[in-house]
C-alpha positions in Angstrom: 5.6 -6.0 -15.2 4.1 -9.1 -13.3 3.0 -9.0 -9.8 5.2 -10.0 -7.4 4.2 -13.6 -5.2 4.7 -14.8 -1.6 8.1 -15.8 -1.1 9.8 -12.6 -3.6 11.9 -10.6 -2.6 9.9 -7.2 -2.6 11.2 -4.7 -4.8 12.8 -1.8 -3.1 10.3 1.4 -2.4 12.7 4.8 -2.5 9.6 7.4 -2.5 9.0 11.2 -0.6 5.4 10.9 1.3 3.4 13.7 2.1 6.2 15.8 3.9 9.0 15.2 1.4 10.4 13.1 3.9 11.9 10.0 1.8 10.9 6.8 3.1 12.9 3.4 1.8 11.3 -0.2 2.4 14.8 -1.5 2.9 15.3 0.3 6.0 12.1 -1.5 7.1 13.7 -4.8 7.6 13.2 -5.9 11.0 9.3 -5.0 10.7 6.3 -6.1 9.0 4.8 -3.2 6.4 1.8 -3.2 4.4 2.1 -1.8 1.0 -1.3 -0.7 -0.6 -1.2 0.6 -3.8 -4.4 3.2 -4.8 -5.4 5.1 -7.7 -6.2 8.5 -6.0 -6.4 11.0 -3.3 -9.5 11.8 -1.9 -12.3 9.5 -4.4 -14.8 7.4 -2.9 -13.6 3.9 -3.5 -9.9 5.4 -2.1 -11.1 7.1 0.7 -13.4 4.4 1.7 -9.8 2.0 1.8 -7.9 4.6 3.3 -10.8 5.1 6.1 -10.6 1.6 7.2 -6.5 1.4 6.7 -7.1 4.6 9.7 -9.5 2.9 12.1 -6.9 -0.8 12.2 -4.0 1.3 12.2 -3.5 0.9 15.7 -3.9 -3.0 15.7 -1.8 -2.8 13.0 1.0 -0.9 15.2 0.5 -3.2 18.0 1.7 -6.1 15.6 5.1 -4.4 14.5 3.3 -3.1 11.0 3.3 0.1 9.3 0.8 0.8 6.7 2.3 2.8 3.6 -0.5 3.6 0.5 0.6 5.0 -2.6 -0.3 6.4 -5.9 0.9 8.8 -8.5 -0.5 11.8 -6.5 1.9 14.9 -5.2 2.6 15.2 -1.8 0.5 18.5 -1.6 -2.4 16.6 -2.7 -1.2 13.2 -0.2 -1.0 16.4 2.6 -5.0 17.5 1.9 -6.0 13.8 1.9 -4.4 12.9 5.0 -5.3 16.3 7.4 -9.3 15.4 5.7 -9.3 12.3 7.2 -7.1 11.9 9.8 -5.4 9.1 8.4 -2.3 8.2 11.0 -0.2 6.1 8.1 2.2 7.1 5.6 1.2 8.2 1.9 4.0 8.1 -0.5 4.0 9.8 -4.0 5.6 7.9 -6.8 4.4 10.3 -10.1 6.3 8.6 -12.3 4.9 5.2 -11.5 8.0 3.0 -11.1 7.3 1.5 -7.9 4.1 0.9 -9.1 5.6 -0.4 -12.2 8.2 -2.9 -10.6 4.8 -4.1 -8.0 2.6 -4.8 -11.2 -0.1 -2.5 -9.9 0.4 -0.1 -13.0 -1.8 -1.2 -15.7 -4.0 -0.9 -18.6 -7.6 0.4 -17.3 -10.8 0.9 -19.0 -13.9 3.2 -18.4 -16.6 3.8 -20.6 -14.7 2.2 -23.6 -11.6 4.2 -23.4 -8.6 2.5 -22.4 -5.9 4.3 -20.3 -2.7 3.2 -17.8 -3.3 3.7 -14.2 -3.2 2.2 -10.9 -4.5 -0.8 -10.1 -6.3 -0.9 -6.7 -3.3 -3.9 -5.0 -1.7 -4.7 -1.6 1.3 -6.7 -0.5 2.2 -7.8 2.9 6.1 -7.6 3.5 7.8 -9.8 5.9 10.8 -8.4 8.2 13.0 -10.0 6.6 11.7 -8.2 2.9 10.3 -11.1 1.3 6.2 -10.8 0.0 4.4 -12.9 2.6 0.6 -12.1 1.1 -0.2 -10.3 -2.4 -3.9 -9.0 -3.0 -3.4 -8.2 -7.4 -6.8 -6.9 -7.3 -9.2 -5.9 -4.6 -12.4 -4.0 -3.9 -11.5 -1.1 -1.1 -14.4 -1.8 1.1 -13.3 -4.8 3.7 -10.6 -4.9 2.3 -7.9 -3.4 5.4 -9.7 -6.2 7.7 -8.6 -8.9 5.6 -5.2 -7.6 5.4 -5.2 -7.7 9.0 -6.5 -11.0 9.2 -3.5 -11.9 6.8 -0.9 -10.1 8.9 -1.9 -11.8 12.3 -1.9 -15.2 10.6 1.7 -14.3 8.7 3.0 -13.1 12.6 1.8 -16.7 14.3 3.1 -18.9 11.5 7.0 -16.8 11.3 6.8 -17.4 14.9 6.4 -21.0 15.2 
């Protein structure tokens, strides 16, 4: 599935997070969220992401924005991750991959020759009104949460004007 751009309407996130509790991105309209899409709990590249997603959280909060990672990983495993860290924001489970799927970040990987599907490290900036303001199809976790706040801070100032 391609990746959706800025100016899309993002494609709908129905998806239990680490409590069960089912969160929706439609009934986020109104607020800014930040979707980041990572391959697994608890690795070095992911917790390095996940890390810095924790220590901007506030900021993030402070400018109407939520910060929602997911990847195929149960909520058991989501639950471990989270009480490890300390990580404030929401991890959601999609096992099956859809949502990763319909978001493009599901895709063809390779590691020491063999070829398999998983997730591909991604983030997308949704607007309040549900459209993609920013996409990232590909990013390196280190850095990375500063430049989506960067992005988010910029997106706030230019709806507003």
């Amino acid at each position: 599935m391609s990746v959706p751009e800025p100016g899309d309407l993002a494609p709908d996130i129905v998806l239990p997070d680490h409590s069960g509790t089912v969160h929706s991105l439609e009934d986020r309209r109104g607020h800014w969220t930040v979707v980041y899409f990572y391959p697994k709990d608890d690795t070095p590249g992911c917790t390095t992401e996940a890390c810095q997603f924790r220590d901007l959280d506030a900021e993030a909060g402070v400018l109407d924005a939520v910060v929602w990672g997911i990847s195929p990983d149960s909520a058991a495993s989501h639950r471990r991750f989270r009480d490890k860290f300390d990580l404030p924001f929401t991890l959601l489970s999609d096992k099956d991959h859809a949502v990763a799927d319909r978001y493009g970040a599901w895709q063809l990987k390779s590691m020491l020759g063999k070829h398999y599907m998983g997730i591909q490290r991604s983030t997308f900036l949704v607007d309040p009104v549900g459209r993609i303001a920013r996409s990232w199809p590909k990013v390196k976790a280190d850095g990375h949460a500063a430049e989506v706040l960067a992005a988010l801070t910029a997106a706030r100032a230019e709806s507003a004007s």
